[in-house]
C-alpha positions as CSV (number, residue, x, y, z in Angstrom):
1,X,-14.4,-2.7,-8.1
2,X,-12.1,-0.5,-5.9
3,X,-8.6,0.8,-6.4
4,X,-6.5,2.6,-4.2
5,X,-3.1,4.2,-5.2
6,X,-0.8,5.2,-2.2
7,X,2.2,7.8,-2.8
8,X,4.7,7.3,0.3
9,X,8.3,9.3,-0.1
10,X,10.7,7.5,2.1
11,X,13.5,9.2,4.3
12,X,16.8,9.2,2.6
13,X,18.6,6.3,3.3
14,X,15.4,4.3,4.6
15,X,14.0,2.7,1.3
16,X,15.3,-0.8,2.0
17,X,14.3,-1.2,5.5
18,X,10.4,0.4,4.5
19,X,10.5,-2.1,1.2
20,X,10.9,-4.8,3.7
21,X,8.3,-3.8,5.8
22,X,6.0,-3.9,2.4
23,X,7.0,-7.2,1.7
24,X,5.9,-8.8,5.2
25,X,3.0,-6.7,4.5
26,X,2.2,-8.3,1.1
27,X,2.5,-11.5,2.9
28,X,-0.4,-11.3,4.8
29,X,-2.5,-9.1,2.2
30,X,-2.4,-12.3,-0.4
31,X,-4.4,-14.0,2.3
32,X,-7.2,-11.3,2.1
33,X,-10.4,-12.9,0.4
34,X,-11.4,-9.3,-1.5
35,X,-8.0,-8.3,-2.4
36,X,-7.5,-8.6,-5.6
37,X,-4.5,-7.1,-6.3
38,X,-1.6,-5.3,-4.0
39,X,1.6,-4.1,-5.8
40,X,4.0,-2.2,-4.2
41,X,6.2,0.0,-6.8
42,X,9.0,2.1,-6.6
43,X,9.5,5.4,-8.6
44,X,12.5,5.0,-11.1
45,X,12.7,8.9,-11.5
46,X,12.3,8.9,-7.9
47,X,13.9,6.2,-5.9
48,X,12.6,7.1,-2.2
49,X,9.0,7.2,-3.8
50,X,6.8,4.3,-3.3
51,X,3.8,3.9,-5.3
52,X,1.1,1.1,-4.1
53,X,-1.3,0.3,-6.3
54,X,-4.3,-1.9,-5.1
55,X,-7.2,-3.3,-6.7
56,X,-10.8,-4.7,-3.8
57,X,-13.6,-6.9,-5.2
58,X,-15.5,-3.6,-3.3
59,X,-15.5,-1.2,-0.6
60,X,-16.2,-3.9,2.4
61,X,-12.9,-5.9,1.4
62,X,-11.0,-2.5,1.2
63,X,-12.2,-1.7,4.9
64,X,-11.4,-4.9,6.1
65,X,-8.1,-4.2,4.4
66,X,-7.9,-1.2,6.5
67,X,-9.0,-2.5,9.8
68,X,-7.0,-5.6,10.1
69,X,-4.8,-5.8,12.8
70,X,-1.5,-6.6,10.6
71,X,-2.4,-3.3,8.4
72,X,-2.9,-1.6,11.2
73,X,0.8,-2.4,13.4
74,X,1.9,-1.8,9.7
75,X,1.0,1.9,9.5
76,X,2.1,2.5,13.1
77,X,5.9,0.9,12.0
78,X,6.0,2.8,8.4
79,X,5.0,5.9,9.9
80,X,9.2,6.2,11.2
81,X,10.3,5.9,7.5
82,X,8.0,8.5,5.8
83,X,9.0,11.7,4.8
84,X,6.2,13.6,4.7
85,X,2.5,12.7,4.1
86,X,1.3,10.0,2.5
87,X,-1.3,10.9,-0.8
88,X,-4.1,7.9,-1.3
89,X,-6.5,7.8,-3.9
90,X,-9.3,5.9,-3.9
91,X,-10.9,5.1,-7.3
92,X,-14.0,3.5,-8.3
93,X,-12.4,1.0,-11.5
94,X,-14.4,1.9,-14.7
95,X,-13.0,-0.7,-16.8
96,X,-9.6,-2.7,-17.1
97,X,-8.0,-6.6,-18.3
């Protein structure tokens, strides 16, 4: 399995309207056959942090993940609420429950 674990600080001010752009993200990413899990988290000692923390049945259902069309107008509409670059990780999942 695959896990990714995105780090995106949000502008001042702009954590609602970039929560709700995760949420009609989420949406769409429950449809995904090799998603397995997508949670979108927010940083209680740091409010305008989001944390996203994925889980892929492999690499081919993280790319098509990444290469759907819906991700894609996603990362072109976050991109005004970001402060900063966004950190990703992209694990290989050694064991879990």
């Amino acid at each position: 399995m695959v896990a990714v674990v995105a780090k995106l600080k949000i502008k001042e001010g702009k954590i609602d309207e970039a929560i709700d752009l995760f949420k009609g993200l989420t949406s769409r990413v429950r449809e995904e056959e090799g998603t397995l899990a997508y949670g979108i988290c927010r940083d209680k000692a740091n409010p305008n942090l989001l944390v996203i923390v994925e889980r892929y049945k492999d690499s081919d259902a993280l790319k098509a993940h990444g290469s759907s069309d819906y991700f894609k107008e996603f990362s072109k509409a976050i991109g005004q609420y970001l402060d900063g670059k966004t950190e990703v990780s992209i694990l290989e999942e050694i064991a879990s429950i």
